[in-house]
N, C-alpha and C positions, 0 to 999 in steps of 0.2 A: 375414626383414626385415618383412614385412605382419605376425606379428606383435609384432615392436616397435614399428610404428605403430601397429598396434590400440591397444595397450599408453598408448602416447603419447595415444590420443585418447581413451581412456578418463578418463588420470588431468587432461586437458584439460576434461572435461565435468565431471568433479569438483568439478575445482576454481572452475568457473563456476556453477555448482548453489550449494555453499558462499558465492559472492560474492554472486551471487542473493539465498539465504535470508536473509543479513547486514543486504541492505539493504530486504528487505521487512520485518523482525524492526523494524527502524528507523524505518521510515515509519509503520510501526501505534505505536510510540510516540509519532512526532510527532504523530499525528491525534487519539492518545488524549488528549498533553497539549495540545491546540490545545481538544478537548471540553472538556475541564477549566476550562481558563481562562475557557471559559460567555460566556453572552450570544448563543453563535451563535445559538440558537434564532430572538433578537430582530431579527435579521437580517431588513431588506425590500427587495425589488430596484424594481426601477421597473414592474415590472407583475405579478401577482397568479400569475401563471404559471411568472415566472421564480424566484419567492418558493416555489411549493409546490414546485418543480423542486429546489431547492438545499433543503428541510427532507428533501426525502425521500433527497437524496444524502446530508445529514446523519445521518440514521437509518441508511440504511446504512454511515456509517460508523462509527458508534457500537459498532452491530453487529459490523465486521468487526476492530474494535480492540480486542476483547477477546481 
């Protein structure tokens, strides 16, 4: 019986791992086509800090959208 639970919770983690990659696979598309679309760069927030805070998120997302 423990290991047909095992069993179960293996193919449990599976299949959540799979749902997981799905929608990271997805979010790096959206962020790549949100890059695309451009102009974020020209993006300025209300103080000079919150400005280099968000280009540098930007960059890393650039980055991690490839």
């Amino acid at each position: 019986m423990d290991n047909l639970f095992e069993q179960f919770a293996n193919i449990s983690k599976a299949h959540a791992y799979d749902i997981l990659a799905e929608q990271v696979k997805e979010l790096k598309e959206v962020i790549k086509q949100l890059i695309e679309a451009g102009d974020l760069e020209d993006l300025e927030f209300t103080t000079p800090a919150d400005t280099l805070k968000f280009k540098l998120i930007l960059k890393r997302a650039k980055i991690l959208s490839i």
